[in-house]
C-alpha positions in Angstrom: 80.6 51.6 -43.9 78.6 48.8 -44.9 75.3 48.5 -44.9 71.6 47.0 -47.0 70.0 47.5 -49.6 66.6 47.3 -48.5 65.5 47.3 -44.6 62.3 45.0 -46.1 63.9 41.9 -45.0 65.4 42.9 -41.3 63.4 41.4 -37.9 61.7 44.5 -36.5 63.9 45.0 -33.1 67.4 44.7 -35.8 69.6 47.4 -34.6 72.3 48.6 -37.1 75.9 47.3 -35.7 77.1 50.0 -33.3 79.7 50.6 -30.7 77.1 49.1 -27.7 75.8 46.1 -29.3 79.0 45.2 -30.9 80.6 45.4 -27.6 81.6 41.9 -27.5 83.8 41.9 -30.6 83.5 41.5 -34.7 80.7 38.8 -35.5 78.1 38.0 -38.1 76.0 40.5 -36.5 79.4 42.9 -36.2 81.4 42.4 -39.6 84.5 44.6 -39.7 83.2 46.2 -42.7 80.3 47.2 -40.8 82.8 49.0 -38.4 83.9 53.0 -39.3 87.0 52.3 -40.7 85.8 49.2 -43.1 88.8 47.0 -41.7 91.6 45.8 -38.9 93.9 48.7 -38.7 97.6 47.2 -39.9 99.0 46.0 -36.6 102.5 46.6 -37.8 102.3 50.2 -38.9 100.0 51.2 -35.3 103.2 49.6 -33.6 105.9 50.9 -35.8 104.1 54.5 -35.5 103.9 54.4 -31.2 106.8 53.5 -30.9 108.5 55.8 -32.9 107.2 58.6 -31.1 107.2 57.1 -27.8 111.4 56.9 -28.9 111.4 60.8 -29.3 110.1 61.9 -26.4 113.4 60.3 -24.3 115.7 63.4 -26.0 113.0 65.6 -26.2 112.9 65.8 -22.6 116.6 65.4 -22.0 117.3 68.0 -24.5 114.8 70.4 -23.5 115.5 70.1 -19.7 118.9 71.2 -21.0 118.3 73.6 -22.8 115.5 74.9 -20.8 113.3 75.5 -23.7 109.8 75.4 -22.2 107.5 76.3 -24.1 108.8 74.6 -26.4 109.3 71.2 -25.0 105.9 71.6 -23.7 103.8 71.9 -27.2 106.2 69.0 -29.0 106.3 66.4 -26.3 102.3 66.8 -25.8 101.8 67.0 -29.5 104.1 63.2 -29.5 102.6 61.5 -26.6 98.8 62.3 -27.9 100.3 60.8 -31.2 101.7 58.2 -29.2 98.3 57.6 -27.5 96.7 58.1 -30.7 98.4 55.0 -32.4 98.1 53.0 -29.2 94.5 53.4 -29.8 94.5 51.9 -33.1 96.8 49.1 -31.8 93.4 48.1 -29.5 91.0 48.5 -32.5 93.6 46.3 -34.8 92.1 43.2 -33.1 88.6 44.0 -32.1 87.5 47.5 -33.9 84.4 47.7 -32.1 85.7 49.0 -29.0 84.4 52.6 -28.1 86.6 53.9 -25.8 89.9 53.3 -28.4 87.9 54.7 -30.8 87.8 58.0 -29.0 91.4 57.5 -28.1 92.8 57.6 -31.1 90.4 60.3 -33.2 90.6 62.7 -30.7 94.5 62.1 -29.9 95.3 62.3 -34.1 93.4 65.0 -34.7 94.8 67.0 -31.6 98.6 65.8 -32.2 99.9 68.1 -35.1 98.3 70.8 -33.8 100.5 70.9 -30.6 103.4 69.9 -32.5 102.8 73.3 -34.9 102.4 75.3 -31.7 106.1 74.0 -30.8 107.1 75.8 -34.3 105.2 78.8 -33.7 106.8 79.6 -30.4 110.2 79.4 -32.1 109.2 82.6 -34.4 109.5 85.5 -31.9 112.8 84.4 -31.0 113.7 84.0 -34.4 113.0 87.7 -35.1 114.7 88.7 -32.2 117.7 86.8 -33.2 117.7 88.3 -36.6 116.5 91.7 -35.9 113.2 93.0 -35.0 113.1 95.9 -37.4 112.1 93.8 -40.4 108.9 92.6 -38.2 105.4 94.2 -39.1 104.5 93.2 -35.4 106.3 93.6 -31.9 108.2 90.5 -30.9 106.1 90.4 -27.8 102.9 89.5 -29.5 104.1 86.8 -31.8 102.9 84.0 -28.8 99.4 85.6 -28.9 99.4 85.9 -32.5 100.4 82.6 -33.7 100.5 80.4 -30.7 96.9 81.7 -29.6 96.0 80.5 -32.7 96.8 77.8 -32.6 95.0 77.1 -28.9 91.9 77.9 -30.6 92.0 75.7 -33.2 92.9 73.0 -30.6 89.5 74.1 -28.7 87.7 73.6 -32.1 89.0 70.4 -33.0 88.4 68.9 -29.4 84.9 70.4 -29.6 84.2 68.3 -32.8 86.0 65.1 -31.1 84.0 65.4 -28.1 80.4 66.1 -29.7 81.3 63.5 -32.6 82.4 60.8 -29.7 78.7 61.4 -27.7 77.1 61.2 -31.5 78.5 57.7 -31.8 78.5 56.5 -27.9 74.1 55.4 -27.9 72.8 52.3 -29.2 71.8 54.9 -31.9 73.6 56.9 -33.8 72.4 60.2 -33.2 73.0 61.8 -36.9 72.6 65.6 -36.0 75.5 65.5 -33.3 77.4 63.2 -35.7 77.5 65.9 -38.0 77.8 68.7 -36.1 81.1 67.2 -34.7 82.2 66.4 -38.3 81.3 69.9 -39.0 83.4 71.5 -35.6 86.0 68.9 -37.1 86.6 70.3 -40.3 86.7 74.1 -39.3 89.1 73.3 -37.1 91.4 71.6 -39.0 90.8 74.5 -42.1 90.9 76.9 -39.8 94.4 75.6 -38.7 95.8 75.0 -42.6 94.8 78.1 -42.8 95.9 79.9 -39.8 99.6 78.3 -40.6 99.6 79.6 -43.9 98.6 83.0 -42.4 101.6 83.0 -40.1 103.9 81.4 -42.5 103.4 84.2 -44.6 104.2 86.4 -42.3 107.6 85.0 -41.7 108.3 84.7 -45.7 107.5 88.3 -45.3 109.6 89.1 -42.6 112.4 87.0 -44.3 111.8 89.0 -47.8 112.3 92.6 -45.7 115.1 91.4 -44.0 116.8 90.3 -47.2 116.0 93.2 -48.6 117.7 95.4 -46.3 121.3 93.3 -46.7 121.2 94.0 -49.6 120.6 98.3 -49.4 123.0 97.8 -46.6 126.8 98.7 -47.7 128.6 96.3 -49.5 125.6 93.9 -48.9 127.4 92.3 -45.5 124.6 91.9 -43.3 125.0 89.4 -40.6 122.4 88.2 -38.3 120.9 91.1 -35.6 122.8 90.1 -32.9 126.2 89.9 -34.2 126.1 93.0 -36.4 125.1 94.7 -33.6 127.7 92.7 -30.9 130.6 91.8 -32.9 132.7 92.7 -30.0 131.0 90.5 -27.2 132.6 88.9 -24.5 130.0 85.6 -24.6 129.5 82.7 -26.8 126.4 82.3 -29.1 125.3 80.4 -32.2 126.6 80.0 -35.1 125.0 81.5 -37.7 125.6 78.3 -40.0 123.3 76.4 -37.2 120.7 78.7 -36.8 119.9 78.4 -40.4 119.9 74.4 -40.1 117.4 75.4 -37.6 115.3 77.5 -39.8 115.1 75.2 -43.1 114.4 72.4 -40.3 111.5 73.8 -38.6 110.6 74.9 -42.2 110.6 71.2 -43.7 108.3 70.4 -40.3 106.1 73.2 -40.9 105.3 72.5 -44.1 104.6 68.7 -43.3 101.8 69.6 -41.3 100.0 71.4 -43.4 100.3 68.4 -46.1 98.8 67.1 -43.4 95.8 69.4 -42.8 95.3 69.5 -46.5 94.4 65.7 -46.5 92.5 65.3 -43.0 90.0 68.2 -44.6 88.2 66.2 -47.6 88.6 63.1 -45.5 86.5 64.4 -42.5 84.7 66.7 -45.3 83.7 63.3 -46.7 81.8 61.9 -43.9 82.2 59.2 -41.2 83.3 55.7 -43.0 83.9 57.4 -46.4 86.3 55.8 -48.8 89.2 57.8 -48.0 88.8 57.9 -44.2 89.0 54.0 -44.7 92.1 53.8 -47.1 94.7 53.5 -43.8 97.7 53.7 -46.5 96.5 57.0 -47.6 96.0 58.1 -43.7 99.5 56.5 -42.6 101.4 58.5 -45.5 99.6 61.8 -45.2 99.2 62.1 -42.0 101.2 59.9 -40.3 104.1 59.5 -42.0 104.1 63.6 -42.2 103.8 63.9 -38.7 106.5 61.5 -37.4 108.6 63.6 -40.1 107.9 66.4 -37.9 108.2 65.4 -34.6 111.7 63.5 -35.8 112.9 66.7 -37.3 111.6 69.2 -34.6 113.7 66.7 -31.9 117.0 66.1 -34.2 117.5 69.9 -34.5 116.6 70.9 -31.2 117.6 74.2 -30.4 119.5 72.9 -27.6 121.9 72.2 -30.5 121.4 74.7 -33.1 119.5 77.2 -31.4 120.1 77.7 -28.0 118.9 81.3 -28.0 115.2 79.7 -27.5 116.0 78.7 -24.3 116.0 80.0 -20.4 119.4 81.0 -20.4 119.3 83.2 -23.2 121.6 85.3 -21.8 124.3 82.9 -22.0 123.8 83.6 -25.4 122.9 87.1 -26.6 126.0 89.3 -26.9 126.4 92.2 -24.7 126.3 95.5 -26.0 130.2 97.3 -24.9 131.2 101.0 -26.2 134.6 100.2 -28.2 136.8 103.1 -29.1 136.3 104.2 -32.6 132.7 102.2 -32.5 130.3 104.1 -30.6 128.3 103.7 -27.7 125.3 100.8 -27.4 122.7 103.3 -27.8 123.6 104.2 -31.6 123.2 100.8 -32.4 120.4 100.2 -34.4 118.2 98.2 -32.3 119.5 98.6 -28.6 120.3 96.4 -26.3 119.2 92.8 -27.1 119.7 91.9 -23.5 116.9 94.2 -22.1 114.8 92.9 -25.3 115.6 89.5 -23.7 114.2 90.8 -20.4 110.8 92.1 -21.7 109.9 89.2 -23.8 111.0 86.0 -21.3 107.5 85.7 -20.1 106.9 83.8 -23.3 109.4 81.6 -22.6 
């Protein structure tokens, strides 16, 4: 932000420019430069950017209704429209950037976004172990919502602590500094504490993947198919192919990893302070973090798992194979894991 050099020359009763006395609009007492962000947002790109997530939300819903995935419909389409809001925000502030209540708008709505939008991955994980077999899992299927997803709740109640306190820092005719920078402060933990939390859990799932691998290849001959097909190769149901459910996987994975490009920018740029060189350069924000987040909501809503993995949704047992003694095969309780049906049963409250 622009300011003086020396406060010498000012009338006695000058007040800095601020989001109440600048009210009325950019003037010679309220440059742009003098505004947080240094400059008009690009019109173009705030437009571009709303409406490419207001466009995914139409087969988000559709698909998830479907599909009956929930949870995660819930998490993706919040995560888009606060995006959506987010941008439509900046669209306000692209003609007149001094007005407060699009400010708000659009910090607290991009800094919440791509935190719902990672919860929408993180529900997918349980099922994902279920699907390939919960014995490679350090941690019951049951608790992968509380794990990761919980997680990811509290660094949403961190980051809207830091919007909120930075908002009422910035809402007097005076910029109070020691709320300004205890939001920045609430701010930046919560976006670190998300990188990090999704690095935690992402590890985890390399880890699961690794044992998993590792047992194919112990196992005879090294044919190891997914859980619920080694297990049900003699069902009487339909379920996914396993070619889809690993389009699913390297999708949400692409996605995953998007957002935390994401968080690794938005922490030196908060870290910096309010109007700081990089929180003014909006190419840098639009490629980092927007540009990475449209990626992800796009990719999360072209490979819905209505389409490649529809064991994430309501009806999974329309899906999951069912567990019949075959002569020469045995009975369903020497398979390895049981029935994937009753696992189906105790975990559907995290639907």
């Amino acid at each position: 932000m622009s300011g003086t050099n020396s406060t010498s020359t000012l009338p006695p009763d000058y007040e800095l420019p601020n989001y109440n006395n600048c009210a009325d609009g950019v003037s010679e007492r309220c440059p742009v430069e003098a505004s947080l962000y240094g400059d008009y947002f690009n019109l173009g790109a705030c437009i571009f950017f709303a409406v490419a997530h207001g466009l995914a939300l139409i087969p988000q819903l559709w698909f998830g209704i479907k599909a009956r995935t929930w949870s995660y419909t819930l998490w993706l389409v919040i995560g888009t429209i606060f995006e959506l809001m987010g941008y439509a925000g900046r669209i306000v502030m692209s003609s007149n950037p001094w007005i407060y209540n699009a400010f708000v708008i659009q910090l607290v709505m991009l800094i919440l976004g791509p935190t719902f939008v990672a919860a929408a991955i993180s529900v997918t994980f349980k099922h994902l172990v279920l699907w390939y077999g919960r014995e490679h899992s350090f941690i019951k299927p049951v608790l992968y919502p509380w794990v990761f997803v919980g997680s990811d709740l509290f660094s949403i109640v961190i980051q809207a602590a830091g919007g909120g306190v930075s908002s009422v820092a910035t809402a007097s005719d005076e910029v109070k500094q020691d709320l300004l920078d205890a939001g920045s402060g609430l701010l930046v933990a919560g976006v670190v504490f998300q990188m990090a939390n999704m690095i935690f859990c992402g590890g985890l799932m390399l880890l699961y993947i690794w044992r998993r691998r590792r047992a194919i290849k112990q196992a005879s001959g090294g044919e190891l198919s997914n859980a619920a097909e080694r297990r049900h190769r003699h069902a009487e149901v339909p379920r996914s192919s396993e070619k889809k459910t690993k389009m699913f996987v390297y999708a949400i994975t692409v996605a995953y990893i998007a957002i935390i490009v994401r968080c690794i920018y938005r922490i030196p740029e908060m870290q910096m302070g309010w109007g700081s060189t990089l929180m003014q350069n909006e190419t840098t924000f639009l490629i980092l973090d927007g540009a990475m987040i449209l990626s992800s909501v796009w990719i999360l809503t072209a490979f819905h798992p209505y389409f490649f993995f529809p064991f994430l949704g309501k009806n999974t047992e329309k899906y999951l194979p069912v567990d019949k003694p075959q002569a020469g095969i045995g009975t369903p309780e020497q398979h390895e894991m049981g029935s994937v049906l009753n696992s189906a049963a105790e975990d559907r409250l995290e639907k």
